[in-house]
Structure formats: structure tokens, C-alpha cells
C-alpha positions in Angstrom: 78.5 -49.0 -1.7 76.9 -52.2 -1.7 72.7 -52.4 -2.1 71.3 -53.8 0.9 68.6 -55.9 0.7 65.8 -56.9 2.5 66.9 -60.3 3.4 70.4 -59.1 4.9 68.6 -57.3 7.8 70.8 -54.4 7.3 69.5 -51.6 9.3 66.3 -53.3 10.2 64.5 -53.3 13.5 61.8 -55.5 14.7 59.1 -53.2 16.6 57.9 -54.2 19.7 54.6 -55.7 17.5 57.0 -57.5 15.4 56.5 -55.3 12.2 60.0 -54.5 10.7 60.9 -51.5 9.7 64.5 -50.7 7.9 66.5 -47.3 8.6 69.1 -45.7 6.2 70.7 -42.9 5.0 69.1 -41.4 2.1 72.1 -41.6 -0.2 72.8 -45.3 0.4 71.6 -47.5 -1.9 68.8 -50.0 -1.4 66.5 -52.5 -2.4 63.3 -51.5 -3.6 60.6 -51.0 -0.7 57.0 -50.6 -0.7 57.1 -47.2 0.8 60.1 -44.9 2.0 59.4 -42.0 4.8 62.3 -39.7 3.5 63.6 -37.2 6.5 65.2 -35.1 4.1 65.2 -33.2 0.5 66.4 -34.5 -2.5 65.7 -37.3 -5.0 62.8 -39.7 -4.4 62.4 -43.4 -5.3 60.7 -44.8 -7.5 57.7 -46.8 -5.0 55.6 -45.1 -2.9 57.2 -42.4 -0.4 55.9 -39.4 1.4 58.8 -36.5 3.1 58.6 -34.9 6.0 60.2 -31.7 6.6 62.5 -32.3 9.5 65.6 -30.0 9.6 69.0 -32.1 10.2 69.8 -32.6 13.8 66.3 -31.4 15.0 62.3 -32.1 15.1 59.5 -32.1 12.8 58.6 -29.0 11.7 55.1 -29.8 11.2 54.0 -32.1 14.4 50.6 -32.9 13.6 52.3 -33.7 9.4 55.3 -36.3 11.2 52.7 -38.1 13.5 50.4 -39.0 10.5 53.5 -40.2 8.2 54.8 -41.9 11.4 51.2 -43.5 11.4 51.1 -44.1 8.0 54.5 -46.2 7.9 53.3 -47.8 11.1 50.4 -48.8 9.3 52.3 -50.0 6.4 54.3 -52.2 8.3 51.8 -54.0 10.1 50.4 -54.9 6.6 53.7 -56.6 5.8 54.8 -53.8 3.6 58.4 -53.2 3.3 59.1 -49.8 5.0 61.7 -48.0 5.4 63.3 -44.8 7.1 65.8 -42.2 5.9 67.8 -38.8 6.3 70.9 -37.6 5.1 73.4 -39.6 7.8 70.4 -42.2 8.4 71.5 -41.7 12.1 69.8 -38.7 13.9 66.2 -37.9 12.3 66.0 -41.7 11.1 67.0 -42.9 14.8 64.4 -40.8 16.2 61.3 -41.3 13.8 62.3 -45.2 14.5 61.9 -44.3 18.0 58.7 -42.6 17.5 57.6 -45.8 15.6 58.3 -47.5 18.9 56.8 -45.9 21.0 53.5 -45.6 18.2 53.6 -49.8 18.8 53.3 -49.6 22.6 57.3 -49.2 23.7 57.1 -47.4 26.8 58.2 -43.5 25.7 60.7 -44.1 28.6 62.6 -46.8 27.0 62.5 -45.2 23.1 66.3 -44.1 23.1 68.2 -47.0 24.5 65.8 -49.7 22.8 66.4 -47.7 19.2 70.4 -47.2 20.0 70.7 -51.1 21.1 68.7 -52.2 18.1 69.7 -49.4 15.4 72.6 -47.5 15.6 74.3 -46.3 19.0 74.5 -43.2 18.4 70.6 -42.3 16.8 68.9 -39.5 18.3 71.4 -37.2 18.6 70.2 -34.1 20.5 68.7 -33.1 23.5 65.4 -31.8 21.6 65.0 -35.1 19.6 65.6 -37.0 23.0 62.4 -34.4 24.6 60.1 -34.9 21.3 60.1 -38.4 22.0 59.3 -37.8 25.5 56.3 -35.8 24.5 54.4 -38.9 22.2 52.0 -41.1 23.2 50.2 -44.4 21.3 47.2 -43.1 20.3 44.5 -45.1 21.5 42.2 -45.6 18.8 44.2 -45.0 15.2 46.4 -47.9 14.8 45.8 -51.8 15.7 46.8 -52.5 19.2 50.7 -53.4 19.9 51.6 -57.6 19.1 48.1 -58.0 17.3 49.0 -57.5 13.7 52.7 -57.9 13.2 54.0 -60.1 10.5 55.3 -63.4 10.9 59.2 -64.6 10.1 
């Protein structure tokens, strides 16, 4: 399996702010980011990363733990930072946290599924719970910069 890099645009969406963001599967190889949210156990890279314990084809366990990683990657991004996304398939949990990231920059909550499978994968956010955990988020008002005022350029 090849290594993707970052200049291929493999697996890389532009948020609605313009920060990019890249999803995989965990066991594909990459190019070296500044900071991996990992959606499932196992090895960890060698940059910055934080995991969130998400169980395969469902939700967070910890709500309140996946909204402040979310936020943290969002953050990330804005600055720049290389950031990416992964679970095991790189399909179902990453689809939906790049959803969530979406909807964080000021994608209407309404749109999250069809925007993510047109610009990700067509098939990401596989279940019906996923689909409703999207449904519940909102952009919190005051946490992160507002949406298109600190994306990166090119």
C-alpha cells in the first residue's frame, strides 16, 4: 500500500472554513501529520495524537471527551496544522467525526451526511445512530474562531 501524502489530496476534505482535514483508515500508511485523532485502538504515531474511545460502527462513548478532541483537531486545523482522522476501515467513525468537524465550522447539522459522503467517501457514516449523533451537535458559540475567519490559504 502506497503512503499518501499530503500533497496528493488523498482523503482530504476542505471544511466549510477552508481548513483541511485528511481521513484514513488507521492501518494505511501515511505521511507524517502534526496531529492524528485516532478512532480506534492500537499503535500510535509517532507526532502528536490523542484517541477517543468510539466502538466500531457506533458513537463516542464519552460525549463530552469526543466534542473536546473534535475541538482540538478543529483547532489544529485552523492553525494550518496537518490533521488527520482515522478508525479501523477509515469509513464509518472517521466519516462521522469529519462530519462532526463540519458541522463544528458552521455546516448546517442538516447537510453533515451528504456534504461528508460527496466530499469523503460515499458510504461514511454508516448507521442510523451515527446519522442521529450528528443531528444532536451544534457549533458552539464561543470555543472556536467563527466559520471562514481563520482557514488556511492554498
Amino acid at each position: 500500500m502506497a503512503v499518501a501524502s499530503w500533497s496528493d489530496r488523498t482523503g482530504v476534505v476542505v471544511l466549510p472554513s477552508g481548513a483541511r482535514v485528511r481521513g484514513r483508515p488507521a492501518r494505511a500508511p501515511a505521511s507524517p501529520a502534526d496531529f492524528t485523532l485516532l478512532l480506534v485502538d492500537g499503535p500510535v504515531p509517532e507526532w502528536a495524537w490523542r484517541r477517543v474511545r468510539w466502538p466500531d460502527f457506533w458513537i463516542p462513548l464519552d460525549r463530552a471527551d469526543a466534542l473536546d478532541a473534535l475541538g482540538e483537531a478543529l483547532r489544529r486545523a485552523y492553525a494550518g496544522e496537518r490533521v488527520e482522522v482515522a478508525c479501523r476501515g477509515g469509513i464509518g467513525r472517521t466519516g462521522t467525526a469529519l462530519a462532526a468537524l463540519a458541522v463544528l465550522d458552521g455546516l448546517p447539522v442538516d447537510r453533515a451526511v451528504t456534504w461528508t459522503r460527496a466530499n469523503y467517501h460515499r458510504r461514511a457514516i454508516e448507521t442510523p445512530w451515527q446519522r442521529r449523533w450528528l443531528r444532536s451537535l451544534r457549533r458552539p458559540a464561543t470555543e472556536l474562531p467563527p466559520p471562514n475567519a481563520a482557514g488556511p490559504a492554498g
